[in-house]
Steps between C-alpha positions, in 0.01 A plus 500: 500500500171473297607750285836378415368145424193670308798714302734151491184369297489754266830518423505091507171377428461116567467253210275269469607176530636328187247147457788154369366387192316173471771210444492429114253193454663212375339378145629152329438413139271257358588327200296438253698353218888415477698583170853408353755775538848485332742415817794705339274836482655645804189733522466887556235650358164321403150590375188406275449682188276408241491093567842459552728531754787759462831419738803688551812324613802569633877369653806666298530308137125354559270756500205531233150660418255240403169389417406159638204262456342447801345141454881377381767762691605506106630878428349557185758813450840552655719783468849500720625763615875603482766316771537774670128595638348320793096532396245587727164605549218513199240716447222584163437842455237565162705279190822525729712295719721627805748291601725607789928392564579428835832760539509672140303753616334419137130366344453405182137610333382200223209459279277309656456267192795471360760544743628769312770768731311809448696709778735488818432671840720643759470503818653529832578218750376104471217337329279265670144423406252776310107462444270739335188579643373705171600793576898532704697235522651384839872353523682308790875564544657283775366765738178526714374777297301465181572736225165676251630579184334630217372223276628705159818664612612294806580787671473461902164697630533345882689257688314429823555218773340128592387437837404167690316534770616841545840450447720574177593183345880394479688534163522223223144402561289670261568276149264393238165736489150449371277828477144393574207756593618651750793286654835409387591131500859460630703214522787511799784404376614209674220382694196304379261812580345756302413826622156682427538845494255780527631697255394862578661460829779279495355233753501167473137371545568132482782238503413218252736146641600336155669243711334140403468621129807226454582180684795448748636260181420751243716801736760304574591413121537889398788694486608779766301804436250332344221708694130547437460768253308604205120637521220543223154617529276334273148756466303250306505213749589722787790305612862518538822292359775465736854269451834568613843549366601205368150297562409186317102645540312777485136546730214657364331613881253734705637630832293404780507572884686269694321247750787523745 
C-alpha cells in the first residue's frame, strides 16, 4: 500500500494550493477642478497632448476627431468623419493620430497638427479604446481581452485576458483606455467604474467608483447611454481628465483610496 500511494505520487504529484487574489481595492476620484465639455460630443477616445485636449467622437453621422480647449470645451479643430463610420478610441503615436471605427474593422492615421489623412489601417474584429504606452499600443474590442499591437504597423503581437479578482472579466466592459506607467486605465462601459489594470499580467489592481462625479439632477437630464467615459493623463500636473459621453463637464482629478 505504501508503495502504490508513494508511486500514485509520482505519477500525480499534489499541487500546491492555488492562494484567491486580494479583492481589487476600491479607489474614488478627487476633483480638483471642473471644466466645460461640449454635451453633444458623445465621447470615445480622449487624451492630453501638447496643452490641449484631443477627443474622438462617435454615433453614426456624428462622429469627429478634434482638438478642444480645455478652459472653454471649445474644439479649436474639427474634422467629421464620413456617415457611415461610428468613431472610437484615440491614441498619439510620434506626429500621428490613431483613431479607431467601432465595426469597420478600419483606423484612420492623421497628422497630428493638421489633421491631415496620412493612411488607413485594417484590422480584424471591433474597435474600442487604444493607449500607447511608448512603445506597443494596447486596444479594447468589446471582449475581455486586450490586444498589443505594434505602434508602426498595427499588426497584433498578443492578445491576452483581464482578470478581477481572479476571474476573467465579462465582455463589453473594457472601453476607453489610458496607458500610464505600468497600468492601463479602462473605462467599463456602462458602469460608472474604471478598471486599473496591471498591465504585464492582465489583472485588475484597483476599481476606481466614478459614481458622485455628477449629481442625481445632472444624471437624470442625460440621454440613454450617456455613460462615464473618456480618460487623459496629464504628466505635467500628474492628474487625470475624465467626462462622459454626452457630459456638460469635464474633471480634472487624482484617484485616491476609498474611505469606505
Amino acid at each position: 500500500m505504501k508503495r502504490l500511494l508513494l508511486l500514485f505520487l509520482f505519477v500525480f504529484p499534489l499541487q500546491p494550493l492555488q492562494a484567491q487574489p486580494p479583492p481589487a481595492p476600491i479607489w474614488t476620484p478627487i476633483v480638483i477642478n471642473t471644466f466645460p465639455h461640449d454635451a453633444a460630443a458623445f465621447t470615445q477616445g480622449l487624451l492630453w497632448a501638447d496643452g490641449a485636449l484631443y477627443e474622438s467622437t462617435g454615433l453614426w453621422g456624428q462622429s469627429s476627431l478634434r482638438r478642444v480647449e480645455l478652459e472653454t470645451g471649445v474644439p479649436t479643430k474639427l474634422l467629421p468623419l464620413a456617415d457611415d463610420y461610428f468613431a472610437e478610441g484615440l491614441e498619439r503615436v510620434g506626429d500621428r493620430l490613431i483613431q479607431l471605427t467601432w465595426q469597420a474593422g478600419r483606423a484612420f492615421v492623421y497628422d497630428f497638427a493638421s489633421f491631415e489623412l496620412l493612411d488607413t489601417l485594417d484590422y480584424a474584429g471591433e474597435g474600442w479604446g487604444l493607449c500607447y504606452d511608448g512603445r506597443y499600443l494596447f486596444m479594447s474590442d468589446g471582449s475581455p481581452y486586450l490586444s498589443i499591437r505594434d505602434a508602426e504597423s498595427f499588426a497584433l503581437i498578443f492578445r491576452g485576458a483581464v482578470t478581477l479578482n481572479g476571474e476573467l472579466l465579462p465582455p463589453q466592459l473594457l472601453n476607453e483606455l489610458e496607458c500610464v506607467g505600468e497600468h492601463i486605465y479602462a473605462n467599463a462601459w456602462n458602469t460608472d467604474y474604471i478598471f486599473v489594470i496591471d498591465k504585464l499580467n492582465g489583472a485588475v489592481t484597483a476599481l476606481i467608483d466614478a459614481s458622485g462625479l455628477l449629481s442625481e439632477a445632472e444624471r437624470a437630464a442625460l440621454s440613454p447611454g450617456s455613460v462615464l467615459n473618456g480618460i487623459a493623463w496629464n504628466p505635467e500636473s500628474e492628474t487625470f481628465y475624465i467626462t462622459g459621453k454626452n457630459w456638460h463637464k469635464l474633471f480634472e482629478v487624482v484617484f485616491a483610496p476609498s474611505e469606505r
